[in-house]
ZAMARGU-4260 file (C-alpha; in steps of 0.2 Angstrom, whole numbers, plus 5000, padded with zeros to 4 digits):
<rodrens>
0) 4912/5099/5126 | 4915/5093/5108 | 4920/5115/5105 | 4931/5111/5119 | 4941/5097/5114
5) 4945/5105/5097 | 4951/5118/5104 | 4962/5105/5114 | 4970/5104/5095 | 4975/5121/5092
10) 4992/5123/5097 | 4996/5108/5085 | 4983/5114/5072 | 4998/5132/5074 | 5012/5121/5073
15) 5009/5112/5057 | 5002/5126/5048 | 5018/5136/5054 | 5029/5121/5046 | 5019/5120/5029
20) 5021/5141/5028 | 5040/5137/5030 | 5040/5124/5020 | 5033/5134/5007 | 5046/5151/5009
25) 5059/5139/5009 | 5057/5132/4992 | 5051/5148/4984 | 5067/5158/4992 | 5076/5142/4980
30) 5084/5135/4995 | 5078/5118/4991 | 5075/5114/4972 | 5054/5113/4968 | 5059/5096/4956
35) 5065/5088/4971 | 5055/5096/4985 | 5038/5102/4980 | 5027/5117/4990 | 5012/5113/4998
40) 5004/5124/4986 | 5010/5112/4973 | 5003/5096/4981 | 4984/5102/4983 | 4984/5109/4964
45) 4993/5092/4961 | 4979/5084/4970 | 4964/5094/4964 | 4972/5090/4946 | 4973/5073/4947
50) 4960/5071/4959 | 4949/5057/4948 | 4965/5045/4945 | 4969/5047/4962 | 4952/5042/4969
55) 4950/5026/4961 | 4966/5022/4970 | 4963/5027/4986 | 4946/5019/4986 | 4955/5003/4980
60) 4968/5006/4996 | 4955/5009/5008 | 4946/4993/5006 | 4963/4984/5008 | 4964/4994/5024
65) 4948/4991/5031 | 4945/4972/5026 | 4964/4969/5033 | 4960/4978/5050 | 4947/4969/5055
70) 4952/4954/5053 | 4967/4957/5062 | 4956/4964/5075 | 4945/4948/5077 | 4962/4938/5076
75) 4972/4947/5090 | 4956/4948/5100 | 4953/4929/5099 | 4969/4924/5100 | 4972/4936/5114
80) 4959/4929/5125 | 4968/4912/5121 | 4980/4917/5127 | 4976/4922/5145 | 4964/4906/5144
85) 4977/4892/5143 | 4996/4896/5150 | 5000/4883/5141 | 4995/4890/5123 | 5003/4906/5130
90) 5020/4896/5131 | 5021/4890/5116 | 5014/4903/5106 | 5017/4922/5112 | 5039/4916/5109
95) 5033/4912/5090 | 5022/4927/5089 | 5037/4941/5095 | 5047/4930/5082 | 5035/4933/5069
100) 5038/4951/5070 | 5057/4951/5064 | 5051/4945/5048 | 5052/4961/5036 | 5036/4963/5025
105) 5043/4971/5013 | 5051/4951/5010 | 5037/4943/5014 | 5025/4953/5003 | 5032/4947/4984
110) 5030/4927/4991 | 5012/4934/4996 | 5008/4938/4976 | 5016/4921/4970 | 5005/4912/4981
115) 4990/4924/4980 | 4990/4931/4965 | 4988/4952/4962 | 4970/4954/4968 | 4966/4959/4985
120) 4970/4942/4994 | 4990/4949/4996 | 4987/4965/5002 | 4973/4962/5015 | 4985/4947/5021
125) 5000/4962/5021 | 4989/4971/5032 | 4983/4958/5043 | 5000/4957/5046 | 5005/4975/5052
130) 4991/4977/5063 | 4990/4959/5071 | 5004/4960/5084 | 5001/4976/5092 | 4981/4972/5095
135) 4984/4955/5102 | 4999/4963/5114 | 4987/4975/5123 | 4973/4966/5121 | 4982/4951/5133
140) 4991/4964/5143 | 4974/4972/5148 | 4967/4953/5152 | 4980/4951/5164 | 4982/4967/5174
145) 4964/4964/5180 | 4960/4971/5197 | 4964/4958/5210 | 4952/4964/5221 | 4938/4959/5208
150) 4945/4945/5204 | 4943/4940/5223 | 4924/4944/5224 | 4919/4934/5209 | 4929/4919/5215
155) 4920/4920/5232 | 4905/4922/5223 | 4907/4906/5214 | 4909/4913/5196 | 4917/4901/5183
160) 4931/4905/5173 | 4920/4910/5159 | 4909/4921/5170 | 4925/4930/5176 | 4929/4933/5158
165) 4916/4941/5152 | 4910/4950/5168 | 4926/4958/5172 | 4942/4952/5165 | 4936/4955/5146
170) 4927/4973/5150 | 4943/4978/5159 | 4953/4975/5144 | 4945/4985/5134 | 4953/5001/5135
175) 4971/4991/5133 | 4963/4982/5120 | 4958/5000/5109 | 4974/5006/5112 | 4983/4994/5103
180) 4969/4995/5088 | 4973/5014/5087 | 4990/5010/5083 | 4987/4997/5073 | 4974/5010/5063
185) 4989/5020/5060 | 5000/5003/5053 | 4985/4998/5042 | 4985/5010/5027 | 5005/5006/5028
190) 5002/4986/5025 | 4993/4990/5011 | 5005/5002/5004 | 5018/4991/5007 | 5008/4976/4996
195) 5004/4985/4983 | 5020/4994/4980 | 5026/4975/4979 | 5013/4970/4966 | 4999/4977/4961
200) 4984/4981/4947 | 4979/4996/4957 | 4980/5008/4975 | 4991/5019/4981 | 5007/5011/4984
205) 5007/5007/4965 | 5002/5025/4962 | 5017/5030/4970 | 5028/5019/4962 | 5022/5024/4945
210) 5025/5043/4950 | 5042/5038/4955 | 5047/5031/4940 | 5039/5045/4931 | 5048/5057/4942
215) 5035/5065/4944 | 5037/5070/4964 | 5024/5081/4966 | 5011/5064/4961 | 5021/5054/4976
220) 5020/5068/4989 | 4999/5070/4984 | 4998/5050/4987 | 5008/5054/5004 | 4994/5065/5009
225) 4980/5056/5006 | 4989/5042/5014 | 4992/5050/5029 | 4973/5058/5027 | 4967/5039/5029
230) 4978/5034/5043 | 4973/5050/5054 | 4952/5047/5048 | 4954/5030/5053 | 4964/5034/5072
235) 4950/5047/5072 | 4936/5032/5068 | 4943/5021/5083 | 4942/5034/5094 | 4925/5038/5093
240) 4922/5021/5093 | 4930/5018/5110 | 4921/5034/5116 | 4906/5025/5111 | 4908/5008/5119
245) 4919/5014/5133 | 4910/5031/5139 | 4914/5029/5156 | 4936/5027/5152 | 4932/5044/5141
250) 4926/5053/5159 | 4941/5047/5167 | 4953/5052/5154 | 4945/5070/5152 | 4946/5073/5174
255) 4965/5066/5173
</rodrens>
């Protein structure tokens, strides 16, 4: 099965290897100047070279990442089930937490090292941020598309609101609830590039930033990389997580 669902990845395995390949013709025909547009070829002896600077970064990055995405994950998922708790929390709350989102955090992040400081605190809050929303969304649109049907045999039965939470609502939710965690995986490694590209004593983002001022474009598209390295490991992480807890939404997904 596991054979069978890589294979499921061939066509885009094809596709981006047949866009790095003209990637690569292209700048070596001097279509596009290597200084401004590097080859792959040049980004992996890029990283290869610089491989032990750039690991100390990326480790630095990846704990940001990971601290800010579960908290953001324990958050939404508590504030989620708030939410469908008390309509009257709901009211008052959800306007203020669709408002939230038109706050760019590229403003917010500088105010976030003057109160914080340049160690970690920043960043993980940067990324707390990013991944917050989109959790607690589907987390609270799972609660509330509940079967109605089920709803209806656990209130003949007699079960309390809490019984119908955890029995049902919360265990239907669930599959909501990983879909907005995968997307906010993918947001995560950006929250933390975007805090330390603000302010920072070491990660990616100020890898980046340094590279740039060094003109040194090869260094920013090898930070590039591995940033989009740690966004797809991470998807790929909550995935096999949800297989894990959700086997039986897995089966379904593979008959559709």
């Amino acid at each position: 099965m596991t054979l069978k669902r890589l294979a499921g990845y061939g066509p885009a395995f094809v596709l981006a290897v047949s866009l790095f390949l003209i990637w690569e013709l292209v700048v070596r025909a001097g279509l596009v100047a290597s200084n401004l547009l590097p080859t792959p070829v040049a980004i992996g002896r890029a990283l290869y070279d610089n491989w032990d600077v750039i690991f100390g970064h990326t480790v630095q990055t990846s704990l940001e990442t990971v601290i800010g995405l579960l908290i953001a994950t324990l958050l939404g998922l508590g504030l989620a089930i708030l939410l469908d708790l008390s309509e009257g929390v709901k009211r008052a709350v959800y306007p203020l937490l669709i408002t939230s989102q038109t706050i760019p955090m590229v403003a917010l992040a500088p105010l976030l090292v003057i109160w914080f400081g340049f160690e970690l605190t920043p960043k993980i809050i940067v990324v707390t941020l990013y991944c917050f929303f989109p959790i607690v969304v589907a987390c609270l649109d799972g609660l509330l598309s509940t079967d109605p049907q089920l709803m209806k045999l656990l209130h003949s039965m007699k079960a309390s609101r809490w019984q119908t939470l955890w029995l049902v609502r919360l265990p239907g939710a669930m599959p909501s609830f990983f879909s907005g965690l995968r997307i906010a995986a993918t947001y995560s490694v950006t929250g933390a590039i975007v805090g330390e590209y603000v302010a920072a004593q070491q990660g990616l983002g100020l890898y980046m930033k340094t590279a740039a001022s060094s003109n040194a474009i090869v260094l920013v598209f090898a930070a590039i990389v591995i940033t989009a390295v740690l966004s797809l490991l991470l998807f790929g992480l909550v995935s096999v997580i949800e297989g894990i807890a959700l086997p039986w939404h897995q089966r379904q997904g593979r008959k559709r």
